[in-house]
ROMAR-57290 format. One record per residue: residue number from 1; residue in one letter; x, y, z of N, C-alpha, C in turn. Coordinates in nm, 2 decimals. Each point is the difference from the previous one (the first is absolute). Layout:
BEGIN
<node NUM; 'A'; <X; Y; Z>; <X; Y; Z>; <X; Y; Z>>
...
//
This chain:
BEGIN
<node 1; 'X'; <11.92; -12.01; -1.42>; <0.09; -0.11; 0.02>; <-0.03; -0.07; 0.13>>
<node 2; 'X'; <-0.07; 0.11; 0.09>; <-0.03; -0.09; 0.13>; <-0.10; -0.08; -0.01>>
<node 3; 'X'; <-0.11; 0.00; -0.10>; <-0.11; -0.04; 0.01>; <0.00; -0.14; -0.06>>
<node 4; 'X'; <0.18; 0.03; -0.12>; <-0.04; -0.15; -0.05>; <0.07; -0.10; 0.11>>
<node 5; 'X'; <0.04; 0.04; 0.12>; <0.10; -0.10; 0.03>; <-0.13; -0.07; 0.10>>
<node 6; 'X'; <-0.06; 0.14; 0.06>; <-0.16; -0.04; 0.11>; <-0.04; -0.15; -0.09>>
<node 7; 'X'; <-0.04; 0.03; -0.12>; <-0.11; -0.06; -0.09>; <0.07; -0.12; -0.03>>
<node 8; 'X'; <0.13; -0.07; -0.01>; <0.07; -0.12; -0.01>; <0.07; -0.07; 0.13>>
<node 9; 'X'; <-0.06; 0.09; 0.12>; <0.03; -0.03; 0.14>; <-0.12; -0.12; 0.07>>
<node 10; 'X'; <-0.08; 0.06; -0.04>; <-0.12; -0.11; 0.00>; <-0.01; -0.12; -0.12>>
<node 11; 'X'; <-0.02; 0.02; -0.06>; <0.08; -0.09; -0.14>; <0.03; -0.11; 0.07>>
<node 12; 'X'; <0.13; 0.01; 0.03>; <0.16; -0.04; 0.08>; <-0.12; -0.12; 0.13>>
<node 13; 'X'; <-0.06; 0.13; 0.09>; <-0.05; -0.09; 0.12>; <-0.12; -0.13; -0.08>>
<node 14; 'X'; <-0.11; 0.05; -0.09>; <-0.07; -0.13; -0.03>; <0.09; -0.10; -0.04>>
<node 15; 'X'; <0.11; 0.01; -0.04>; <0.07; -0.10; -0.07>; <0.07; -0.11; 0.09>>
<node 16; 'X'; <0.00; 0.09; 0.13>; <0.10; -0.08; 0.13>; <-0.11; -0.06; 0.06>>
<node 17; 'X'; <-0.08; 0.03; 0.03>; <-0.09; -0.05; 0.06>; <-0.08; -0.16; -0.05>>
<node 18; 'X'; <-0.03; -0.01; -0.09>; <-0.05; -0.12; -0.02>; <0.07; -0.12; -0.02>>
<node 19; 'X'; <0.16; 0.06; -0.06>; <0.10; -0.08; -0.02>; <0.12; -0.06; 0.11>>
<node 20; 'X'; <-0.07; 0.08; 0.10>; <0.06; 0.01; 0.18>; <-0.03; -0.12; 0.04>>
<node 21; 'X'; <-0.13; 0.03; 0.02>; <-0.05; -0.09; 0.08>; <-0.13; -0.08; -0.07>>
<node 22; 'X'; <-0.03; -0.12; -0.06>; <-0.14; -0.06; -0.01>; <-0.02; -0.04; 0.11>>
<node 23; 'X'; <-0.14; -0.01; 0.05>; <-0.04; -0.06; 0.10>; <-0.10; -0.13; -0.02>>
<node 24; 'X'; <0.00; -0.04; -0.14>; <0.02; -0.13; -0.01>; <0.12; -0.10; -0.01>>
<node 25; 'X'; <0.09; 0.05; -0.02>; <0.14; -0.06; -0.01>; <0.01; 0.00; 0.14>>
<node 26; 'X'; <0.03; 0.04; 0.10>; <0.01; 0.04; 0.11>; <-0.06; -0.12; 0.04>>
<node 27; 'X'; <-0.14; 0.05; 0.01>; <-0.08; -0.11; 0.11>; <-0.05; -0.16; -0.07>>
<node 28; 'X'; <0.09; 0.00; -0.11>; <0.01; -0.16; -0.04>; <0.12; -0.04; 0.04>>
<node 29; 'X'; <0.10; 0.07; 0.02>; <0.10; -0.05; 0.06>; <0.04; -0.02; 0.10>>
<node 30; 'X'; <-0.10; 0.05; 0.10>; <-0.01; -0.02; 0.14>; <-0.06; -0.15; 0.02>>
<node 31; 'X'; <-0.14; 0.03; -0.09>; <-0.09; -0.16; -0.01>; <0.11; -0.08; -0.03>>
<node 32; 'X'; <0.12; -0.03; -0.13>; <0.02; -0.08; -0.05>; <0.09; -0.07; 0.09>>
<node 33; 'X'; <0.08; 0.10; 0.09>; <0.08; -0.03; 0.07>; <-0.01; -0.07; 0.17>>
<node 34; 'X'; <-0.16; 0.08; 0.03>; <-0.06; -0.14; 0.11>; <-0.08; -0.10; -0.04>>
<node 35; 'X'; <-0.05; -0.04; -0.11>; <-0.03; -0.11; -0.07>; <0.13; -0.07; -0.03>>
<node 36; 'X'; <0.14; -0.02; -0.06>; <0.08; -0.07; 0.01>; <0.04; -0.01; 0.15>>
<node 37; 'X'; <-0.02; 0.07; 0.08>; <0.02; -0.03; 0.17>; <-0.09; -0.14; 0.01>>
<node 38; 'X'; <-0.16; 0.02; 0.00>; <-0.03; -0.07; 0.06>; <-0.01; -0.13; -0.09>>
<node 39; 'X'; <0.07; -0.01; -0.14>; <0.01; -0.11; -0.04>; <0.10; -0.10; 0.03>>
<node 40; 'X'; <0.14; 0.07; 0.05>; <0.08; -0.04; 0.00>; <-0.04; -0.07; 0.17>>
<node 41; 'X'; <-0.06; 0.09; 0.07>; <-0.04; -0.06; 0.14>; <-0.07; -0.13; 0.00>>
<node 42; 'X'; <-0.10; -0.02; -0.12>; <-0.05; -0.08; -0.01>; <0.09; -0.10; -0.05>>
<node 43; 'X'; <0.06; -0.03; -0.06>; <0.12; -0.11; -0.08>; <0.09; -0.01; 0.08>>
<node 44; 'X'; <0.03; 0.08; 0.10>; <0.10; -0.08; 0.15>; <-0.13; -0.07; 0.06>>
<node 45; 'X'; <-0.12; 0.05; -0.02>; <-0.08; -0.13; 0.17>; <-0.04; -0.13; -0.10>>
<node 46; 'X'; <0.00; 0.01; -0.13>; <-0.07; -0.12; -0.08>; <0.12; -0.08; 0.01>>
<node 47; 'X'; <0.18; 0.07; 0.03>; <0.13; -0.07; -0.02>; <-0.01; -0.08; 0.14>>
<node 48; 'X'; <-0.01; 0.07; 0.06>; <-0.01; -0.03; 0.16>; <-0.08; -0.13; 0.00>>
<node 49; 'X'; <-0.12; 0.04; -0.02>; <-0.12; -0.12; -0.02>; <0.07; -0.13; -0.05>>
<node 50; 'X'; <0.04; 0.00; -0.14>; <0.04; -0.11; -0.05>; <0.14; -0.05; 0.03>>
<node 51; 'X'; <0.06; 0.06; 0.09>; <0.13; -0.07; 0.06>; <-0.05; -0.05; 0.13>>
<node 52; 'X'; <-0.14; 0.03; 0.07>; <-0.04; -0.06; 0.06>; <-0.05; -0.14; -0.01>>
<node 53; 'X'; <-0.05; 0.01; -0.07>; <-0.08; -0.13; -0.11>; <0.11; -0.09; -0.02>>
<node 54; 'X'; <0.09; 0.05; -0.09>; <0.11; -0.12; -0.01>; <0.07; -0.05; 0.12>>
<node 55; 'X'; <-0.01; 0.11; 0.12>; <0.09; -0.05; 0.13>; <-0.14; -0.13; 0.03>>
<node 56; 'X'; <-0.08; 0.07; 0.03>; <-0.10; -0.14; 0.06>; <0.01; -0.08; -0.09>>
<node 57; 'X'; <-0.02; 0.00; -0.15>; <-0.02; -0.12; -0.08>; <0.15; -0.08; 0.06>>
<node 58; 'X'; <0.12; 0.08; -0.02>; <0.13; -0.14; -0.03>; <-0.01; -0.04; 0.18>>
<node 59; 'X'; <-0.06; 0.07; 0.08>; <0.00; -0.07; 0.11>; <-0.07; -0.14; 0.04>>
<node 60; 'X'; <-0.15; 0.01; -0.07>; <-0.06; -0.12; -0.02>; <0.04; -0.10; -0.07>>
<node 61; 'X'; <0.08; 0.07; -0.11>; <0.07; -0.14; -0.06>; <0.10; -0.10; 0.04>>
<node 62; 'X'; <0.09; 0.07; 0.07>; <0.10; 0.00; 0.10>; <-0.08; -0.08; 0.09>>
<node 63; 'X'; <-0.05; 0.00; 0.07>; <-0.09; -0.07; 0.13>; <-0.12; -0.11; -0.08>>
<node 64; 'X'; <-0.03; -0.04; -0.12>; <-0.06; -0.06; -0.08>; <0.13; -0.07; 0.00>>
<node 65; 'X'; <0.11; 0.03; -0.08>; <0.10; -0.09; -0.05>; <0.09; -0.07; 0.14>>
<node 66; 'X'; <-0.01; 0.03; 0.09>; <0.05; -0.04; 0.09>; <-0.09; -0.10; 0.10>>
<node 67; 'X'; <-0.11; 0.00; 0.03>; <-0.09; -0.05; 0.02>; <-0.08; -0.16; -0.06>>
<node 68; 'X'; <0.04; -0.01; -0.16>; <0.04; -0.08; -0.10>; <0.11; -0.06; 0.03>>
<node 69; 'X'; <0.13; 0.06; 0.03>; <0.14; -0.04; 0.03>; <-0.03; -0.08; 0.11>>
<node 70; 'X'; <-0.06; 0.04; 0.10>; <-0.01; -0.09; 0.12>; <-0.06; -0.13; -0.03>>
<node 71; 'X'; <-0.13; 0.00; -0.04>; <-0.09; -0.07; -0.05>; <0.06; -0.13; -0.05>>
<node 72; 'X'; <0.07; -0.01; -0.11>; <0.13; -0.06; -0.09>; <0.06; -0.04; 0.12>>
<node 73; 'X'; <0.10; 0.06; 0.08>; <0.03; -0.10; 0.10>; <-0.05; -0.07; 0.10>>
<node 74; 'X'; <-0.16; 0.03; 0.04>; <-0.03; -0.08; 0.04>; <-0.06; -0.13; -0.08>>
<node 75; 'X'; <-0.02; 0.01; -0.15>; <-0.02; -0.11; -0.07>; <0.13; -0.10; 0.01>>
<node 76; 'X'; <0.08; 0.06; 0.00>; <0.14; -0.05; -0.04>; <0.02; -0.11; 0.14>>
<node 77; 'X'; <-0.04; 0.10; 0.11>; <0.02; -0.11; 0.12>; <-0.09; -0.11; 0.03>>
<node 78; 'X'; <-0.15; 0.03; -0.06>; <-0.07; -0.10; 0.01>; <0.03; -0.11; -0.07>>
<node 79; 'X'; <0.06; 0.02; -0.16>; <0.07; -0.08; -0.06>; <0.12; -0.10; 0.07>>
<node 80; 'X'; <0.07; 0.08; 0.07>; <0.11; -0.09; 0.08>; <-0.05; -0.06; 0.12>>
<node 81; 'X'; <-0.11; 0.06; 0.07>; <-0.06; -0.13; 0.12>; <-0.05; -0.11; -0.09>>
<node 82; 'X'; <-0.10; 0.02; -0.12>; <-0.05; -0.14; -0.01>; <0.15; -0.06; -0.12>>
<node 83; 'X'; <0.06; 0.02; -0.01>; <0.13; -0.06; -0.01>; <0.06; -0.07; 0.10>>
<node 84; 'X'; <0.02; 0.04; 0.11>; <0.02; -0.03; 0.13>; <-0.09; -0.13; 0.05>>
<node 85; 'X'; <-0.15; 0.07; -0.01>; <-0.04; -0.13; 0.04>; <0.00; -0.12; -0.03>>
<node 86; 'X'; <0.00; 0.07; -0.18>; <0.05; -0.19; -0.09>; <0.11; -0.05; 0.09>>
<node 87; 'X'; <0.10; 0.06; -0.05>; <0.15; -0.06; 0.11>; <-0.06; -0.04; 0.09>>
<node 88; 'X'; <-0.03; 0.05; 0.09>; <-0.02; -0.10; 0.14>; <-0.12; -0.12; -0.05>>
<node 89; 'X'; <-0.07; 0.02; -0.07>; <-0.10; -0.11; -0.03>; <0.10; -0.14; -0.05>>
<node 90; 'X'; <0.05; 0.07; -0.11>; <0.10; -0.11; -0.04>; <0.11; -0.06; 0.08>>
<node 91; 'X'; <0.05; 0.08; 0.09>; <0.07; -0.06; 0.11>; <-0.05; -0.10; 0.06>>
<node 92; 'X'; <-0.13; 0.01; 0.06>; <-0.07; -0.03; 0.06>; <-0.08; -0.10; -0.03>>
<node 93; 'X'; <0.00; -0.01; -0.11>; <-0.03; -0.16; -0.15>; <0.18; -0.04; 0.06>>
<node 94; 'X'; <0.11; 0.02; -0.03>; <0.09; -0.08; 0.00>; <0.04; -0.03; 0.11>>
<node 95; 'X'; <-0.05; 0.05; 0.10>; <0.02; -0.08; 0.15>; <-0.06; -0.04; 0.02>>
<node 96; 'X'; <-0.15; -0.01; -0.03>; <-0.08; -0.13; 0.01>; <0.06; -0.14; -0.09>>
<node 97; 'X'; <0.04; 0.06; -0.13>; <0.04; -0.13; -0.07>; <0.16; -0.07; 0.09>>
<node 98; 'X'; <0.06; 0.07; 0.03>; <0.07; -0.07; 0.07>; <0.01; -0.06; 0.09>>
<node 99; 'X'; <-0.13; 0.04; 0.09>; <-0.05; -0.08; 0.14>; <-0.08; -0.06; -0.10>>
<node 100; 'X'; <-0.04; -0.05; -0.09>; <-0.08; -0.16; -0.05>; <0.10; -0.08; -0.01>>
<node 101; 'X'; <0.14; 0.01; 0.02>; <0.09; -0.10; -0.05>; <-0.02; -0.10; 0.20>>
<node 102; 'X'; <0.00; 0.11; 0.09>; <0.00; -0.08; 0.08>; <-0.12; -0.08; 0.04>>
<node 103; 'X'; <0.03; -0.10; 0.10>; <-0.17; 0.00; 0.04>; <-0.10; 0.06; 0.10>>
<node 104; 'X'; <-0.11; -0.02; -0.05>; <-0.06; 0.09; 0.07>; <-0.04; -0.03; 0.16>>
<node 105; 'X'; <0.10; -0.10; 0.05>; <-0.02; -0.01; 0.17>; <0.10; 0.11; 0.01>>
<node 106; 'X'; <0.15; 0.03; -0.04>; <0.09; 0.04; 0.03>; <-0.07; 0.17; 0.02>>
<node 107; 'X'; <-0.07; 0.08; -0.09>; <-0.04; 0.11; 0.03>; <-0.14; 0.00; -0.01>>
<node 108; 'X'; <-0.06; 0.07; 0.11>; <-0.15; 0.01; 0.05>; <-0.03; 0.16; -0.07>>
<node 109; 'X'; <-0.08; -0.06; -0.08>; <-0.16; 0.09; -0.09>; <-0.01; 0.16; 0.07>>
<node 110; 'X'; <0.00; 0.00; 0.11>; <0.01; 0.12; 0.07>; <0.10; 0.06; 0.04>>
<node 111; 'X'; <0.10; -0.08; 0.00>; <0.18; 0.07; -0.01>; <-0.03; 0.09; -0.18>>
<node 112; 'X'; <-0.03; -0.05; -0.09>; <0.00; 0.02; -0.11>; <-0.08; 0.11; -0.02>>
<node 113; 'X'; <-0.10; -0.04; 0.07>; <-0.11; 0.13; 0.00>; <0.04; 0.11; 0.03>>
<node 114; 'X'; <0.09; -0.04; 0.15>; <0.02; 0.16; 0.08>; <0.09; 0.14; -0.02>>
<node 115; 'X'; <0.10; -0.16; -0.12>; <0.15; 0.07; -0.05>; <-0.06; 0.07; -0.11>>
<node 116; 'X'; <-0.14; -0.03; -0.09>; <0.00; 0.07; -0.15>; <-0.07; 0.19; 0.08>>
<node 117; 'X'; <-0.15; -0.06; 0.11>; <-0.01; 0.13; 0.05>; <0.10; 0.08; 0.09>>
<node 118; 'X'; <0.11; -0.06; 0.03>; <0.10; 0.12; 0.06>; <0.10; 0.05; -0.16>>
<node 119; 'X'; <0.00; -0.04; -0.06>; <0.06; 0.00; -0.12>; <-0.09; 0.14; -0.07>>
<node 120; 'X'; <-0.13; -0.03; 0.01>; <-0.09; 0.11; -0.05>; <-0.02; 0.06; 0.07>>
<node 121; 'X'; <0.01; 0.06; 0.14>; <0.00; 0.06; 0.10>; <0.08; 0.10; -0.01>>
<node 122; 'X'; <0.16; -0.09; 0.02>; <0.15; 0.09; 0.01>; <-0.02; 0.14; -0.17>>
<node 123; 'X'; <-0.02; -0.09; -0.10>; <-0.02; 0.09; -0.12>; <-0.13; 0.12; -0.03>>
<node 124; 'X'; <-0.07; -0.02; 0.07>; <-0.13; 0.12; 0.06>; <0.05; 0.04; 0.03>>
<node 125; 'X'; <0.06; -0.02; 0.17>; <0.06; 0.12; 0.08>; <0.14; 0.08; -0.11>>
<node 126; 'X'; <0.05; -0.08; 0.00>; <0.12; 0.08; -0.09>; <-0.08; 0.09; -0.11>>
<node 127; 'X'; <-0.05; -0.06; -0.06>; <-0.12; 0.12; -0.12>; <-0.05; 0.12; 0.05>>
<node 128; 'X'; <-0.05; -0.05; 0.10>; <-0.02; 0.16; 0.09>; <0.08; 0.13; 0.02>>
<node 129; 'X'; <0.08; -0.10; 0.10>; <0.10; 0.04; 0.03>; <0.08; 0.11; -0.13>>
<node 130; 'X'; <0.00; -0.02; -0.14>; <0.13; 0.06; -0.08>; <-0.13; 0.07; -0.08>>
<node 131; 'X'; <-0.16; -0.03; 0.03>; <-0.10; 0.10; -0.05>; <-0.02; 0.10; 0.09>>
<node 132; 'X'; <0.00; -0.02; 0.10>; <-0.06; 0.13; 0.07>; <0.06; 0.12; 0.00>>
<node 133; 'X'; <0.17; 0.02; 0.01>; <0.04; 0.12; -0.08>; <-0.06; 0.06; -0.10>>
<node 134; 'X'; <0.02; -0.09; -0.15>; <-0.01; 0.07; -0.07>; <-0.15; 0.07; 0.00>>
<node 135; 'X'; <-0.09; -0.10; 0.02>; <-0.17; 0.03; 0.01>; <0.00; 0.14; 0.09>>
<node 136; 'X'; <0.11; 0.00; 0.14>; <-0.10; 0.15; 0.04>; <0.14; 0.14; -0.10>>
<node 137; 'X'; <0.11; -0.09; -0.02>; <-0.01; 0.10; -0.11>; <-0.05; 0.05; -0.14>>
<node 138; 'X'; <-0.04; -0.08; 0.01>; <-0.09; 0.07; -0.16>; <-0.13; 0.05; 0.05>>
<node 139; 'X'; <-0.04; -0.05; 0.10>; <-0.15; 0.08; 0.08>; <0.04; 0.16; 0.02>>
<node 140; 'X'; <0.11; -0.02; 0.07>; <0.10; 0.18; 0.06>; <0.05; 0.08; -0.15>>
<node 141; 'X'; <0.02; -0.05; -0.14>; <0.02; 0.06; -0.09>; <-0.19; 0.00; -0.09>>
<node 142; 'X'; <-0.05; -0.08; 0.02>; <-0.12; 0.07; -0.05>; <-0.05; 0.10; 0.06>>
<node 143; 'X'; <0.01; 0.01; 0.11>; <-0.09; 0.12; 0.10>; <0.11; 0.09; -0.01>>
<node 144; 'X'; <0.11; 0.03; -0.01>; <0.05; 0.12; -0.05>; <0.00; 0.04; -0.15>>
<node 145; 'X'; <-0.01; -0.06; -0.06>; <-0.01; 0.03; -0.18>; <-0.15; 0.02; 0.05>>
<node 146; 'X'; <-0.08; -0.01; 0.03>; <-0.15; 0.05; 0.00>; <-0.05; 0.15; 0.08>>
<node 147; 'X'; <0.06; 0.01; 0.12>; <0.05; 0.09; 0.04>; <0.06; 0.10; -0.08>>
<node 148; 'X'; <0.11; -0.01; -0.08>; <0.07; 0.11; -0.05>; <-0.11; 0.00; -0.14>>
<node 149; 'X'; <-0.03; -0.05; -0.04>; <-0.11; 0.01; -0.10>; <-0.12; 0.09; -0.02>>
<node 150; 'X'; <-0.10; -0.05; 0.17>; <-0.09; 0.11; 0.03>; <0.06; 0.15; 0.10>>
<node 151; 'X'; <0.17; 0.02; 0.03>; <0.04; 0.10; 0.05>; <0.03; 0.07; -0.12>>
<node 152; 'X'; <0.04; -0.03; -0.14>; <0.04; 0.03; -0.12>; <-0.12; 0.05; -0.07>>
<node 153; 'X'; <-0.16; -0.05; 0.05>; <-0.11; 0.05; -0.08>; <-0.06; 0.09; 0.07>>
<node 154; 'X'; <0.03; -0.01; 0.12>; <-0.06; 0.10; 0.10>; <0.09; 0.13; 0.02>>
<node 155; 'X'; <0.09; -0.03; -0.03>; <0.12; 0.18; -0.01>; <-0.09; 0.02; -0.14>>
<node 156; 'X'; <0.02; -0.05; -0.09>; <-0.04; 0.07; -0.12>; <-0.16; 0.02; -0.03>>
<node 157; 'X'; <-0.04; -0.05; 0.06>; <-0.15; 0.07; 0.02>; <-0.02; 0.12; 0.08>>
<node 158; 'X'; <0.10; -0.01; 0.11>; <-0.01; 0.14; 0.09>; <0.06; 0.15; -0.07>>
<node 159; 'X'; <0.09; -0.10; -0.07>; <0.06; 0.16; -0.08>; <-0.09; 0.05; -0.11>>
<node 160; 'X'; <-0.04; -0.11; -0.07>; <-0.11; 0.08; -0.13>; <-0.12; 0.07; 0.10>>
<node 161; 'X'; <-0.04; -0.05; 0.11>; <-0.09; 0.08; 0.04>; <0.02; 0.10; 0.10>>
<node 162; 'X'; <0.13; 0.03; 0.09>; <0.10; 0.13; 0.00>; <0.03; 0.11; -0.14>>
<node 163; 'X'; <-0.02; -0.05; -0.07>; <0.03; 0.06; -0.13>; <-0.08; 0.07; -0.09>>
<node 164; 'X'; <-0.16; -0.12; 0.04>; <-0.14; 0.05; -0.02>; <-0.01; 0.13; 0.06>>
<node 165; 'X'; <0.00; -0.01; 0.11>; <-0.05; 0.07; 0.13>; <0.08; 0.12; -0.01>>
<node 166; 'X'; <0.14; 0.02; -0.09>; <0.04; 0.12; -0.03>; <-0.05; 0.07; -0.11>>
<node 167; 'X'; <-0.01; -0.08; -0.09>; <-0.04; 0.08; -0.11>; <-0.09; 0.07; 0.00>>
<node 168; 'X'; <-0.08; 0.00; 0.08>; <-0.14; 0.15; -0.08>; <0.06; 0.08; 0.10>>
<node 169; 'X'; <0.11; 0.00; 0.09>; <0.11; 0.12; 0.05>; <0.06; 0.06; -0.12>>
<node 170; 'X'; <0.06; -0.08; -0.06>; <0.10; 0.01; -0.08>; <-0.11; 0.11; -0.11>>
<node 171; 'X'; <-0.07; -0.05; -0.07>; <-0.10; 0.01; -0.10>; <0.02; 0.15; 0.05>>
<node 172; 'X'; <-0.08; 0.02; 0.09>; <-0.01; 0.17; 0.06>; <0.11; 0.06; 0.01>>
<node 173; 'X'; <0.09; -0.03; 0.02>; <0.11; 0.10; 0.00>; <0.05; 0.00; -0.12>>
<node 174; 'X'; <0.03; -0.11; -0.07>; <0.00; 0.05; -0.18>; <-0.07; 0.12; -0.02>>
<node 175; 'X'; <-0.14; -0.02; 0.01>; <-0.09; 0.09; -0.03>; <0.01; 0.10; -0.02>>
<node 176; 'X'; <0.05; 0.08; 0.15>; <0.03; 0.11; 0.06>; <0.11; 0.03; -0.04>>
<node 177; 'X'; <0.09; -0.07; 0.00>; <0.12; 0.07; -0.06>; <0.01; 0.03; -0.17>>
<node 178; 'X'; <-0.07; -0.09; -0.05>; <-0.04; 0.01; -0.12>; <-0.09; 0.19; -0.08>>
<node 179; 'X'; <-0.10; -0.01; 0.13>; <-0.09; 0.11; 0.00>; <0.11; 0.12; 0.02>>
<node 180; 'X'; <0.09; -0.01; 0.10>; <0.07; 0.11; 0.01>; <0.11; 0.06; -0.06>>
<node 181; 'X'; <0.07; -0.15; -0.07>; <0.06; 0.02; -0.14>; <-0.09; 0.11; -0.10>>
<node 182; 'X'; <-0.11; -0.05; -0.02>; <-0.07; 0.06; -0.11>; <0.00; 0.14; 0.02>>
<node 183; 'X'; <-0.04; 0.06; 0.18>; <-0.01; 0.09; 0.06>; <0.19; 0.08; -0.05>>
<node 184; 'X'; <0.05; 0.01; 0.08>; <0.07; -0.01; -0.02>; <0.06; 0.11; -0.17>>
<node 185; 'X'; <0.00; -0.12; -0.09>; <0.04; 0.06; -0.15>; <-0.14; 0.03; -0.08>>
<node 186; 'X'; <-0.10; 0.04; 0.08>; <-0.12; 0.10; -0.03>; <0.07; 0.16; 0.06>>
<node 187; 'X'; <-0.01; -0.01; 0.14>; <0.08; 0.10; 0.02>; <0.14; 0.08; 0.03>>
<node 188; 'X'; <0.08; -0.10; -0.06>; <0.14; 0.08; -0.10>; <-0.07; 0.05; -0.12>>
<node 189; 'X'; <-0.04; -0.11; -0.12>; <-0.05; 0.07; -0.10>; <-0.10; 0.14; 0.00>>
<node 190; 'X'; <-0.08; 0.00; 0.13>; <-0.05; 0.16; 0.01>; <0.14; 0.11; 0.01>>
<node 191; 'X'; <0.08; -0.05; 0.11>; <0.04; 0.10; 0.05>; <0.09; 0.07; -0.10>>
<node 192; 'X'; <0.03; -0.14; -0.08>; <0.08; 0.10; -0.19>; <-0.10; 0.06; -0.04>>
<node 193; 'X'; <-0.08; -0.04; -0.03>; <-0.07; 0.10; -0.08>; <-0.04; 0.10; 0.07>>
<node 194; 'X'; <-0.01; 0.02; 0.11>; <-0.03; 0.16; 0.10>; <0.19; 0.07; -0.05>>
<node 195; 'X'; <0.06; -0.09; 0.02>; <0.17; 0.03; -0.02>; <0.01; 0.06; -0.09>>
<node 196; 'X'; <-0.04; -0.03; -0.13>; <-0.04; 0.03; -0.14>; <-0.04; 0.12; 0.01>>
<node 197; 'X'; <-0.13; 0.01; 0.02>; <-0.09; 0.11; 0.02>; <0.05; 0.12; 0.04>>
<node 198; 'X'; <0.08; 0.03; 0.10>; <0.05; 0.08; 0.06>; <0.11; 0.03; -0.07>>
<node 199; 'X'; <0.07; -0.03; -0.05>; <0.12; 0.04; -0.13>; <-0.03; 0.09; -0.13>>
//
């Protein structure tokens, strides 16, 4: 009776043993599990990447569309000076025509002359005058939209290559940790089966 129980005691252990532990199952699921690591690491820096992309692209557009926006008003104002100048041209036809009613001893050629160039004078200076704000503001809003532009390309160049410059860190310590994962549930799996063994 003792011999049958010896002789189904080992039985018993081949049976535990292979069905314990595979050590392919094991060490693919160590692989499978730092390959979805470093995939998933990868699809946060490609996310990263392309929310970068879209920050610089709608920035350019932004400073494109705005840049256009100005542009437009400065059409718009050139439109209203030479509007302006008609008006004064045509003023300037109808004060002539109403000095032809008089005669021409009563007002001197050079009185006439002097009043149309102060006339064109006073409306220069005033032109200036209500341009030169806006002109060095829109000079002071281009050089900061250009500015924040190449400060916006230059952070994000610094980071992908901060980022470079980590990764074959990074790479290695996957590695390692990876290796010693394997390490690791290589020797648990010995140490059952030594566990085994000894039973």
């Amino acid at each position: 009776m003792a011999q049958k129980k010896m002789e189904t005691a080992p039985a018993a252990d081949e049976k535990v043993i292979p069905a314990a532990v595979d050590p392919i199952a094991a060490g693919s699921f160590v692989n499978t599990f730092w390959d979805q690591f470093e995939q998933s690491r990868e699809r946060a820096l490609k996310l990263r990447e392309n929310r970068e992309e879209a920050y610089l692209n709608a920035l350019r557009e932004v400073i494109k569309f705005n840049k256009q926006y100005r542009k437009s008003i400065g059409k718009l104002y050139e439109q209203a000076k030479k509007t302006n100048k008609d008006m004064v041209a045509e003023l300037m036809n109808q004060f002539n025509g109403g000095k032809e009613d008089l005669k021409e001893e009563d007002v001197p050629v050079n009185d006439r002359e002097e009043l149309k160039q102060q006339l064109i004078e006073v409306s220069g200076q005033l032109e200036k005058l209500a341009l030169t704000p806006i002109r060095s503001i829109f000079h002071i809003v281009d050089q900061l939209e250009d500015n924040v532009e190449r400060n916006a390309e230059s952070s994000a160049a610094y980071a992908r290559e901060r980022r470079n410059a980590w990764f074959l860190v990074r790479k290695k310590y996957v590695k390692l940790a990876r290796n010693t994962h394997l390490n690791l549930v290589d020797r648990g799996r010995n140490s059952f089966k030594e566990l085994v063994k000894i039973q």
